[in-house]
N, C-alpha and C positions, 0 to 999 in steps of 0.2 A: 684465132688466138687461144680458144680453150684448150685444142689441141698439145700446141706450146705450153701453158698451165699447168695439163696434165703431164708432160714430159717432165717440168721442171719439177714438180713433185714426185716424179717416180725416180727422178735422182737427186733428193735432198742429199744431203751431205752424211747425216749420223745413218741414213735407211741404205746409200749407196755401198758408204765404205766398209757397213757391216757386213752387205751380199756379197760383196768384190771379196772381201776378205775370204767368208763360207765357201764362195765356189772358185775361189783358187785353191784352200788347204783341202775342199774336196775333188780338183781335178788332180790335182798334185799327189794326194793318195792313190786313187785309182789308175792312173799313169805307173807311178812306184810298182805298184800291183804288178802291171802290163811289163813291165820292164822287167819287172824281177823274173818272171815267166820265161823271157827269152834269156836272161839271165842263165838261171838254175838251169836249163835247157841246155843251153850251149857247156857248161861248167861241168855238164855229166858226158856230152861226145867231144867233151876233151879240145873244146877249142878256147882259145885266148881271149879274155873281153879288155880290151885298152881303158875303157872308159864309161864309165856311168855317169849320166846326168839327170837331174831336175830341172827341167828351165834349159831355155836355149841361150845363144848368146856368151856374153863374158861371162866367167865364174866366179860368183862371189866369196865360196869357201869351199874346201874340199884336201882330201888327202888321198894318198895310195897306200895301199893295201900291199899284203906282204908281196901276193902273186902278178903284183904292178896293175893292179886297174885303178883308171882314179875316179871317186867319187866325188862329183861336184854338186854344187847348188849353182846355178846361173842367174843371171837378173829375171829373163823373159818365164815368167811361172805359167809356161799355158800347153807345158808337154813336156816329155823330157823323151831321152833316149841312150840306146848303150851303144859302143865302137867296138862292133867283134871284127877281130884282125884277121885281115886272109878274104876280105868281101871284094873279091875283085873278079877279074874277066880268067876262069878259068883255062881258059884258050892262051890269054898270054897275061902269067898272074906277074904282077908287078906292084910294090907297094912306094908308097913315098917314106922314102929315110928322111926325117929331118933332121937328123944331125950331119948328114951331108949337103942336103938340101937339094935330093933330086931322085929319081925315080929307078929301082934298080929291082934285078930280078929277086925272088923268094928264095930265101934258103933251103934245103932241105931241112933242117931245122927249125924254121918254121912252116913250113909244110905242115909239118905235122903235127901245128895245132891250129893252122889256117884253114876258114869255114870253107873254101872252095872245095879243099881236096876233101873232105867230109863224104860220105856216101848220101846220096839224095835222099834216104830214109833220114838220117841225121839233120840233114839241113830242114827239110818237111818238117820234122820233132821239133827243131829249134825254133820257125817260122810260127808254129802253131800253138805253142808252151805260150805265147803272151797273151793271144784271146781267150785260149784255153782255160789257166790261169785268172782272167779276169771272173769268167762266166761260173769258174769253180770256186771263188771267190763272193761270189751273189751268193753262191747256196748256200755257203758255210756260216755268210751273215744272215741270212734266212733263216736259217736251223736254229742259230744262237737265239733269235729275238721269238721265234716259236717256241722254242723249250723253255726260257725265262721268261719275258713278259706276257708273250700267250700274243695270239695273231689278232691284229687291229680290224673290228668289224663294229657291224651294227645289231644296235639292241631288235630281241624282234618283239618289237610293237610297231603297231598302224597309228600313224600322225601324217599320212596324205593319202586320200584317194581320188583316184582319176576320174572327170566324169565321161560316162559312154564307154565302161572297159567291164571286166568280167568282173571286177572286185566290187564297181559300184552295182552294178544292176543284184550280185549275191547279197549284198546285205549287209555288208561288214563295217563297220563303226569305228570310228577314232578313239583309241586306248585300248582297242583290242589286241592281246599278245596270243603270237600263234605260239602254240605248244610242239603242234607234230604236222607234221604233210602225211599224208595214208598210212597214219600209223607211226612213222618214224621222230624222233624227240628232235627238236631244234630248240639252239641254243643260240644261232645268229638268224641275223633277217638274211644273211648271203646264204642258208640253208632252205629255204624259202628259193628263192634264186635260181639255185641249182636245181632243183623239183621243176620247175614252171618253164625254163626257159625254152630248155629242148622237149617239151612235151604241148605243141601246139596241138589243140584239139582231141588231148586227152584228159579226162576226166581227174580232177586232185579231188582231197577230202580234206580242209584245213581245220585242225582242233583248235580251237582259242578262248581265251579266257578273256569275258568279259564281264567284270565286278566280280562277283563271286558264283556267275555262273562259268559251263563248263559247254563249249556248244560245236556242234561240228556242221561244218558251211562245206557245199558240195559247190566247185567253180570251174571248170575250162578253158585252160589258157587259150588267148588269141592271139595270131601271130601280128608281130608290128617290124615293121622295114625303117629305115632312116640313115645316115651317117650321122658320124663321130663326129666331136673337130678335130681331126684329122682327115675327114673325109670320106675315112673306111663305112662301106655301106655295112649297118647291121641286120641281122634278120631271129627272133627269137619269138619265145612266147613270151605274153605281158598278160600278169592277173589286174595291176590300176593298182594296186598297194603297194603300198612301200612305208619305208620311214627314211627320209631326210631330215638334217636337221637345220638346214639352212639354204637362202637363196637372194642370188645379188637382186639389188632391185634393179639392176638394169635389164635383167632378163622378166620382168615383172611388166606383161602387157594390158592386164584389166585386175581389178579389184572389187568381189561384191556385184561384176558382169559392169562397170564403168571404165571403159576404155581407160588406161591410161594414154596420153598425145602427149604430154610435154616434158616428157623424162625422169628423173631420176625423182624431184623434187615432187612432182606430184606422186608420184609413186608413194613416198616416204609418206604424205597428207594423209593419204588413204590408207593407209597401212597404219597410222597412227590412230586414227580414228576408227581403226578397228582392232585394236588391241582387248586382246582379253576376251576375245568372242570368236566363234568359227566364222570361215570366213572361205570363200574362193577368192582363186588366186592364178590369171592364168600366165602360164610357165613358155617362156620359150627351151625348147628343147633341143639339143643336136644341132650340126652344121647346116642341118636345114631348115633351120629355125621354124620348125612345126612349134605352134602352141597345145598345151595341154593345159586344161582349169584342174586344178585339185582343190579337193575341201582338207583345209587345214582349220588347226588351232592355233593363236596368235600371241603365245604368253606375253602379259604388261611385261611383267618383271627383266626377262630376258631381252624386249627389244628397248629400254629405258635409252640407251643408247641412240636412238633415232632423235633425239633431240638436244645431242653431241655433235657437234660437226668436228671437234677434236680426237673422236674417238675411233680409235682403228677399225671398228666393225660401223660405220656412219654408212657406209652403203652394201647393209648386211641385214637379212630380215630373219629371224630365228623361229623356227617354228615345233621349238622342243626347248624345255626349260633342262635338259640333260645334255648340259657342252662338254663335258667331263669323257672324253676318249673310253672306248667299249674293247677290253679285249679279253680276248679267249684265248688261256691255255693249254696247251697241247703236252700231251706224253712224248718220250722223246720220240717215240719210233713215227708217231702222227708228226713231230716237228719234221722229221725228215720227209715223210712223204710229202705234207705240203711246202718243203722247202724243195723238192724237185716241181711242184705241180706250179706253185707261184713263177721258179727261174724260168720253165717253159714258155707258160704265159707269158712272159713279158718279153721273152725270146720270138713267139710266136706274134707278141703286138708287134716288132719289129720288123716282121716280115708282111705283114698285112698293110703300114704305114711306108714302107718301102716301095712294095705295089702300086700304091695310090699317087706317090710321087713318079713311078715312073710311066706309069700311064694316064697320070694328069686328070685324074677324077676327082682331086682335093676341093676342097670348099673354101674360098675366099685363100687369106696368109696365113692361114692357123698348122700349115703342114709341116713346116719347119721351123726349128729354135735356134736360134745362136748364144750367143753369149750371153746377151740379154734376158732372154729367157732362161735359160739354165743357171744363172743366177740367181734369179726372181725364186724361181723354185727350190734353189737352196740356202737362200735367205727364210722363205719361208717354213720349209721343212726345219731350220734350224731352231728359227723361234717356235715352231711346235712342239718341240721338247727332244732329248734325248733318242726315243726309239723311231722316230718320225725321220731324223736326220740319218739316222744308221741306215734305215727300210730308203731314202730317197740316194744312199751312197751304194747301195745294192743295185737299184735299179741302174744306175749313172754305170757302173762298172758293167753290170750287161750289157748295156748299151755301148759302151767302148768297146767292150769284145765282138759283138754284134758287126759294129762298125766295121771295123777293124777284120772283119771274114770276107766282108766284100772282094769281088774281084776287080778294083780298081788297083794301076799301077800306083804303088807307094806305100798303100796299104798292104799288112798281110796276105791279105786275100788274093791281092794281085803275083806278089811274090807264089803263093800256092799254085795262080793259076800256071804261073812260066816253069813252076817244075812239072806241073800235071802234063805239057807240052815236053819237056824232058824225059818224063817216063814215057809216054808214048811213042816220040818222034827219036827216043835214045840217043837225045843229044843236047847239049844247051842251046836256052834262047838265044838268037844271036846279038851279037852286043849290040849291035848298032838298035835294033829293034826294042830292045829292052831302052836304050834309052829315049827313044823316040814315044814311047810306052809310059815310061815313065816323067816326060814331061808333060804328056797328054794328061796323063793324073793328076799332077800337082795342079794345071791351069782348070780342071775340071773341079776339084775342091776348093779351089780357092775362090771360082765362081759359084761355087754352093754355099762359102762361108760368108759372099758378101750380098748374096738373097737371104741367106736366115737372118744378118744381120741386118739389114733394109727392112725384111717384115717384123723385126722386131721393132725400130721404130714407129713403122706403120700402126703398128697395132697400137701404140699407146697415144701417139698424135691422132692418127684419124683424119691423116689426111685425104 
């Protein structure tokens, strides 16, 4: 029954309809996005769009446009799509007139604004303008929120270190702010990061201030292997320092070296009664649920909460009195390079999480999200404020374009691949195959949509 509990609480009513709401006005944008790409695409080689929609299904409101496309809003809010006229079997193009109400050949006049007769360069452009469009869409909201509010990171001070790693056996203490890695200044702990990670078994020189001294600690990164939940194996160097600010207690397996055994509650006992004092704390980690013990500091003030069970952080243990979001501003010309360096990255998770899905190395149901999830996370990127929900509509929109390159029938990427067969074989897919192709697709998404959706219950019942 807890299971069910848990279910029934993660769809109260005021927390459901607010994420239902967040992640349909944000699939509904990035869609628009998608759309418009093939749109503006097709409207520059001069072919005809019949129709725009939001949402599938009936339409609830919508007009036409001088050059007769109609723009609709539909009931069904979970995609939309545009009607370029002339998508038919080049071999024998035939459209359905409905004001006759039966299927007759193409005009010459429409020909020649029908996407068939297009040159496969054109239809390529057209096919490619929507993911394109999306992914060039990340960047630009990238750049904006680098240039203005400055890129979302962490302060660099040390509030956990690992025991048995390079950071504890150096020396280095809680409250200590690194200044510089061999000389060079840091301003976030991801500068730290980037020094350490690719350089296993190379010698760093970390400047830090502690109190009012000024002190340089010599350490060597060591390498640490693991998976993601995702499953993607990683491989990097780990100095054992870091700053978090926070950790569920259900990832919370000993306290002060006392096993926790009985879950969440005893976790919260020990944790209370170590407030206000250092304290280890051991950490499950990754999909492989490795433990790690870190020495933290346990501010009173910030976990007060723990003895809230109304309180949205109730199974939240705070181990920085600094909740207040860290970000660093960028010049423009730095917005844009880490606005190409972030779309990659996240372009490149895509590709790694892909992997792991098709050759079945993932860890447990954490590999895939459906609805469920991409909700959850744009509920809560929303209540995190303004730039939190922008940065999680960036990613969303990569991911769509991402998507969307694949070479499955239905998707873009599928359509790319039957012209890539066109350029080469100097001829079209043949119909029959294209559809046979493309119903392969749709049954193959649609059993991908009803496993993301299944482990999304999984995940919260615990069955």
């Amino acid at each position: 029954m807890e299971g069910f509990d848990q279910l029934f609480d993660y769809l109260s009513v005021g927390t459901s309809l607010f994420y239902v709401g967040v992640f349909v006005a944000s699939l509904c944008l990035v869609i628009f996005v998608h759309e418009l790409g093939h749109y503006g695409a097709a409207r520059l080689c001069g072919v005809r769009i019949d129709g725009f929609s939001i949402g599938f299904g009936k339409e609830v409101t919508g007009w036409t446009d001088r050059r007769g496309t109609r723009w609709s809003l539909s009931w069904i809010l979970l995609g939309g799509y545009i009607k370029i006229f002339g998508d038919v079997d080049p071999q024998n193009p035939q459209i359905w007139d409905h004001k006759q109400a039966l299927k007759r050949p193409v005009t010459a006049e429409e020909r020649a604004v029908a996407f068939f007769a297009k040159p496969l360069w054109q239809r390529t452009f057209i096919v490619l303008a929507g993911p394109a469009i999306n992914i060039l869409f990340t960047l630009l909201l990238l750049i904006t929120l680098f240039a203005t509010k400055g890129e979302s990171s962490t302060r660099p001070f040390i509030n956990a270190i690992a025991e048995d790693t390079a950071g504890y056996e150096a020396g280095f203490q809680l409250g200590d702010q690194v200044l510089a890695v061999n000389g060079e200044r840091v301003v976030r702990f991801e500068d730290v990061w980037e020094h350490s990670k690719p350089e296993v078994g190379v010698p760093l020189v970390l400047t830090v201030k502690r109190g009012e001294d000024i002190l340089e600690i010599p350490i060597i990164p060591r390498q640490t292997v693991y998976r993601d939940r995702h499953g993607v194996e990683r491989a990097h160097g780990r100095l054992g320092i870091t700053n978090f600010s926070m950790v569920k207690l259900k990832e919370i397996t000993s306290v002060n070296g006392v096993p926790v055994e009985n879950g969440e509650n005893e976790a919260r006992a020990l944790i209370t009664e170590a407030l206000g004092r250092e304290a280890d704390l051991g950490i499950l980690m990754g999909a492989d649920k490795r433990v790690s013990v870190f020495h933290v500091y346990l501010p009173a003030a910030a976990n007060a909460h723990l003895e809230d069970p109304k309180s949205k952080d109730f199974d939240t243990v705070f181990t920085s009195s600094q909740k207040e979001p860290f970000y660093v501003p960028h010049t423009p010309w730095k917005a844009v390079e880490y606005g190409f360096r972030r779309t990659a990255h996240i372009l490149g998770e895509g590709v790694k999480i892909l992997r792991v899905l098709l050759l079945g190395k993932g860890e447990g149901d954490d590999q895939v999200g459906g609805a469920g999830s991409i909700g959850y996370m744009a509920g809560k990127a929303a209540e995190s404020g303004l730039f939190t929900y922008i940065a999680f509509v960036a990613v969303l929109s990569a991911q769509i374009g991402f998507i969307n390159l694949l070479p499955i029938p239905v998707l873009d990427g599928g359509y790319l691949l039957f012209y890539l067969y066109e350029a080469l074989a100097r001829k079209p897919v043949p119909e029959k195959v294209k559809e046979i192709s493309l119903i392969g697709g749709l049954i193959f998404l649609f059993v991908l949509m009803i496993v993301a959706n299944i482990g999304d219950i999984l995940r919260v019942t615990r069955l």
